[in-house]
N, C-alpha and C positions, 0 to 999 in steps of 0.2 A: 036416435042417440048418435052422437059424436063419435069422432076416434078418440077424442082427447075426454070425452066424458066415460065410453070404457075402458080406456085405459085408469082414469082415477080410478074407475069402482072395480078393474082388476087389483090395483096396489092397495083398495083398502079391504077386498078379500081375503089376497097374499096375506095382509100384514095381519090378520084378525087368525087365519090358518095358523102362520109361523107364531104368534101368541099364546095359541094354545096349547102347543108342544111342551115338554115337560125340558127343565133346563139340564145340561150336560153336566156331569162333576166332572170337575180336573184330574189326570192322570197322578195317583196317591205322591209319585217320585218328584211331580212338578212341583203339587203342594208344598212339601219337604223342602226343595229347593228352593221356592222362594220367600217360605217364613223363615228360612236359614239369612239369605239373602237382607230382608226383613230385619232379623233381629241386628245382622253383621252393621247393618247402617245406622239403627240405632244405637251399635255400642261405639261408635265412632267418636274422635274427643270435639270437641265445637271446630278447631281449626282445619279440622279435615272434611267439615261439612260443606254447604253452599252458604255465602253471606248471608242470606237473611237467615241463617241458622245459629249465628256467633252473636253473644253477646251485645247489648246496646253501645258499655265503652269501648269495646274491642273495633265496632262498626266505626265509631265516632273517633276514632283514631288512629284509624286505617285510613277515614275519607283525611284527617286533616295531615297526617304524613303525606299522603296523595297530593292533596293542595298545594301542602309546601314543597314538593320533589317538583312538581309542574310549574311553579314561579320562580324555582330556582332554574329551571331550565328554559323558561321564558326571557327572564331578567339575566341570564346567561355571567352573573357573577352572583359577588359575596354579600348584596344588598338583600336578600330577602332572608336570610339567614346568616349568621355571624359563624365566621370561624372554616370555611367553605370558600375554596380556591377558586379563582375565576374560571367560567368554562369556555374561556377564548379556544379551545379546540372545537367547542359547538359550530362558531362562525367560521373557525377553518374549513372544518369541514362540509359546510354549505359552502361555501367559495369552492372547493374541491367539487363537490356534486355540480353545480351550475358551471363549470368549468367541462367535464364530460357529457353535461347535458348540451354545452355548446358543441363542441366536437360532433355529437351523434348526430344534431340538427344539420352541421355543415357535410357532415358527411352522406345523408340521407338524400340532402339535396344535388351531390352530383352523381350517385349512382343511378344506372338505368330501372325502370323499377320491373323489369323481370327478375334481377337479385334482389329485389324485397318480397316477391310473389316465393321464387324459390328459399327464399329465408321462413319465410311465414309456416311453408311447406314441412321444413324440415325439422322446425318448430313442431309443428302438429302431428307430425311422426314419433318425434322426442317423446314429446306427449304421450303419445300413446302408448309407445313404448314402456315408460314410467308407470303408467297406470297398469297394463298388464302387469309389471313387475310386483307391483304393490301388491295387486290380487292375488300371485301364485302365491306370495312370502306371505298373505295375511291365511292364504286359505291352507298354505303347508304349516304353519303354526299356530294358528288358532281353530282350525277346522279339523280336530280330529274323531275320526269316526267312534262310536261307542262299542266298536267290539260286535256287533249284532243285537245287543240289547242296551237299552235305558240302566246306565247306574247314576248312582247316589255319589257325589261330590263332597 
């Protein structure tokens, strides 16, 4: 016999063992909590559920508002819809972007790149930084202990 053949006929002993086992019941306070949870979703009104939970005209009129906000922003005036101001500040404001996008290029190109390694650096320090932050504010406000025991919410 194999390694690779006792190893199968261990995984299908294990799994024939742990089959037999009788299954665990859920902790009675978890139950409780999440047929509360449970019911709180279902009394939810449609707009506060996920899209495929709303209505077919509510879907079909969401997509065609959608449509028409994206052609209006495409077509960057008053031609896809009437009554709707030109969005000449859309193309300002790309000639603004592509304008700092040139600067960063020209400027990228005559610094040494040890200040792009050190930049990169102090980046990924930020970073870090931020993310610990995140963690202490998420675990001091939303990780609060239960007192020593399991209660009911």
């Amino acid at each position: 016999m194999t390694t690779n053949e006792s190893r199968e006929a261990l995984e299908r002993l294990l799994d024939r063992k742990l089959r037999e086992l009788p299954l665990r019941r859920a902790p009675r306070t978890l139950e409780i909590r999440v047929i509360r949870e449970l019911e709180r979703r279902a009394a939810l009104p449609w707009w506060r559920r996920s899209f495929a939970h709303w209505p077919l005209p509510a879907r079909v009129g969401f997509i065609v508002i959608c449509g028409a906000l994206i052609s209006v922003a495409f077509v960057g005036g008053a031609t896809a819809v009437t009554g709707i101001r030109s969005l000449s500040w859309v193309r300002e404001l790309g000639g603004l972007t592509a304008s700092a996008a040139n600067l960063l290029a020209v400027l990228a190109g005559i610094q040494p790149p040890t200040w792009a390694y050190a930049a990169m650096a102090v980046c990924a320090v930020l970073y870090a930084i931020l993310f610990g932050l995140g963690a202490a504010v998420y675990r001091a406000l939303y990780l609060q202990p239960l007192n020593g025991s399991e209660s009911i919410q």
